[in-house]
N, C-alpha and C positions, 0 to 999 in steps of 0.2 A: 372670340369671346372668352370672359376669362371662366372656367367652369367651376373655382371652387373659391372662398376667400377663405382664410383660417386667419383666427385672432387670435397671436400668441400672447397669452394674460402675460402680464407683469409676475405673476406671484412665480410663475416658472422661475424665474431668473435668481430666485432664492434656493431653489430644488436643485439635486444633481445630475440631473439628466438634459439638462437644457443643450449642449452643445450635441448629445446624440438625436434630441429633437431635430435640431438645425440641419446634422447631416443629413437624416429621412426628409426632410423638408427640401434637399438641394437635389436627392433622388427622384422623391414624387413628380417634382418639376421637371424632370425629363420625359416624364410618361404623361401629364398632364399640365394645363395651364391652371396656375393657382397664383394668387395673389397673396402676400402675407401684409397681415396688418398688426404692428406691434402695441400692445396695453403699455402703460406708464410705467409700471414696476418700482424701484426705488426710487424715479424722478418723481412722478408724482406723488408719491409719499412727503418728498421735501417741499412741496408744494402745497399738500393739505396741510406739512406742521406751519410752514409761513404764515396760512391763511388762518389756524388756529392761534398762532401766536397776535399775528397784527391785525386779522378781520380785513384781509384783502376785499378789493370790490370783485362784483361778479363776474366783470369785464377780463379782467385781468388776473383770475382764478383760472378762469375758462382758459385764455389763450397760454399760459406759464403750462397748463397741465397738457394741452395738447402737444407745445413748444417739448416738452417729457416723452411723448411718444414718438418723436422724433431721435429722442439721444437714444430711446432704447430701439427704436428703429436702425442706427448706427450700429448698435452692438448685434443685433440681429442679422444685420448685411455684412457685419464684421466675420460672424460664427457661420452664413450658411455660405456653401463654397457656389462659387458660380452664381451668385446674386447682386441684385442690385437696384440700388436704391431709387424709388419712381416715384414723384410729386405732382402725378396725374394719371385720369385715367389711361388716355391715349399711350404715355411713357408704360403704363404698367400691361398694358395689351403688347406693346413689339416688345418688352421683356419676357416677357410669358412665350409668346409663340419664336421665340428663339433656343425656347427651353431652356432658359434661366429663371431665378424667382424673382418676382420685382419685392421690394422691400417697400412697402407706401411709408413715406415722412408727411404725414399728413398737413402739416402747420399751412404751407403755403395753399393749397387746395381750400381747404375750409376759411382761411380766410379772406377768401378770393370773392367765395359760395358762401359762406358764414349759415349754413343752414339749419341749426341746432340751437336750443335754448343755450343761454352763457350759468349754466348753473350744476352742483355737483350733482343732479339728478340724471347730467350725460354723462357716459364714463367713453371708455374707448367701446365697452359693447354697442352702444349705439351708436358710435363711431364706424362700426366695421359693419354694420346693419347698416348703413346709411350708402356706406363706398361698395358693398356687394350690388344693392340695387343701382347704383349710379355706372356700374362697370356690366351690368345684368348678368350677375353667377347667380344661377338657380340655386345653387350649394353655399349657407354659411356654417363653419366649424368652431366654436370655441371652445379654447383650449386652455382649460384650468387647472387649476391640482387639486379638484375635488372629483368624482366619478359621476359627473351629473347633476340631475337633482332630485335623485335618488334617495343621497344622503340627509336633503331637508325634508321631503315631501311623503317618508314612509312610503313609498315604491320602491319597487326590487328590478335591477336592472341584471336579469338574470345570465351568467356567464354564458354563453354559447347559443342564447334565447335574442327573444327579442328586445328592447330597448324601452327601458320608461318612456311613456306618453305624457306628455301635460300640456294643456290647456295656456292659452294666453291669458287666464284669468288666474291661474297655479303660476305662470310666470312671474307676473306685474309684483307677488306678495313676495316670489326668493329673494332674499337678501343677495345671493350670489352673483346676480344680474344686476346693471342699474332699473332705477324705476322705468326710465322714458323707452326701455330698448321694445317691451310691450307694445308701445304706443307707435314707433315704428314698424314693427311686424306687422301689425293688424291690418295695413294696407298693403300687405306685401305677399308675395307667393314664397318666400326662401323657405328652403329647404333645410330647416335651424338642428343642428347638432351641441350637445355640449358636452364633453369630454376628457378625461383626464389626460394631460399633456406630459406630465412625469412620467406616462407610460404609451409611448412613442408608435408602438408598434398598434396601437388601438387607432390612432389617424391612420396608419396604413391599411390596419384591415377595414375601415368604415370604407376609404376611397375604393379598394380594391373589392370588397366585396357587396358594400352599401348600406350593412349595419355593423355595430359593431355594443360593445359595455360603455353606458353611457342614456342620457337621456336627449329624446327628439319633441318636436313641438309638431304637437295632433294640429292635423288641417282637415 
């Protein structure tokens, strides 16, 4: 089973710290089965200004921006040492228990399964909400460059304390998250972290010691 999935956001790959992400990421997965699932990052960017320029249809919004988590899936698998790239659950379980990372390219899976509205109210957060329960990891991490939702929500995610709490209903309003990723959790038991990922050593102490700086979703 794979125990944990972390969503490495896109916005990382603007920040400095991403390749020592990568390396903690190529570590972790010696001591645990984790799955990584890559956000869009500047692909999808090129993809929202196309669909602002021309008014792409929803169909073809949809598959361009996940076809995006895929190329940064590539640089992902490129940066963590020992990893490799899986287009399915099955491929990303014997990656994991080999003690390698599997890197999910998600394009071919989902459009196999197509099980998500085609619209920008999915991003890759519900993307990786979707592939944790489809692989059933109790544990979803995601990994932004903000400190949770702390920073919107006027909660204090205090250093060495416990971890903002919020509600699926303080969810649905973050702008940080997409809309639909709510809509997924609510039938779900995961275990939802969210994270800053410019500060690498915060996923190590979350897996290692089970909290960390950072905002969790009250169940």
């Amino acid at each position: 089973m794979i125990e944990v999935v972390v969503k490495v956001g896109g916005s990382l790959s603007r920040g400095a710290n991403l390749r020592a992400l990568c390396l903690l990421l190529a570590e972790l997965g010696c001591e645990r089965r984790l799955l990584a699932v890559p956000g869009g990052g500047p692909f999808a960017d090129t993809v929202r200004d196309c669909d602002g320029r021309y008014g792409l249809s929803d169909d073809a919004s949809h598959w361009m921006a996940i076809l995006a988590m895929d190329q940064f899936g590539y640089l992902l698998s490129d940066l963590i040492p020992r990893s490799e790239p899986a287009r399915d659950a099955q491929a990303a379980r014997k990656i994991a228990l080999s003690g390698r990372v599997p890197v999910l390219m998600p394009f071919d899976l989902l459009r196999r399964t197509d099980p998500l509205p085609h619209n920008w109210m999915v991003t890759s957060d519900s993307i990786s909400a979707w592939v944790a329960e489809l692989v059933r990891a109790p544990k979803l991490v995601l990994l932004k460059s903000v400190d949770g939702l702390s920073d919107c929500l006027g909660r204090d995610a205090r250093d060495g304390g416990l971890p903002g709490l919020v509600t699926l209903r303080q969810l649905a309003r973050w702008e940080g998250v997409d809309p639909y990723l709510a809509t997924i959790l609510a039938g779900s038991g995961l275990d939802l972290w969210i994270i800053n990922g410019n500060t690498p050593d915060l996923l190590k102490e979350l897996l290692g010691q089970g909290t960390t700086r950072g905002t969790r979703l009250q169940r």
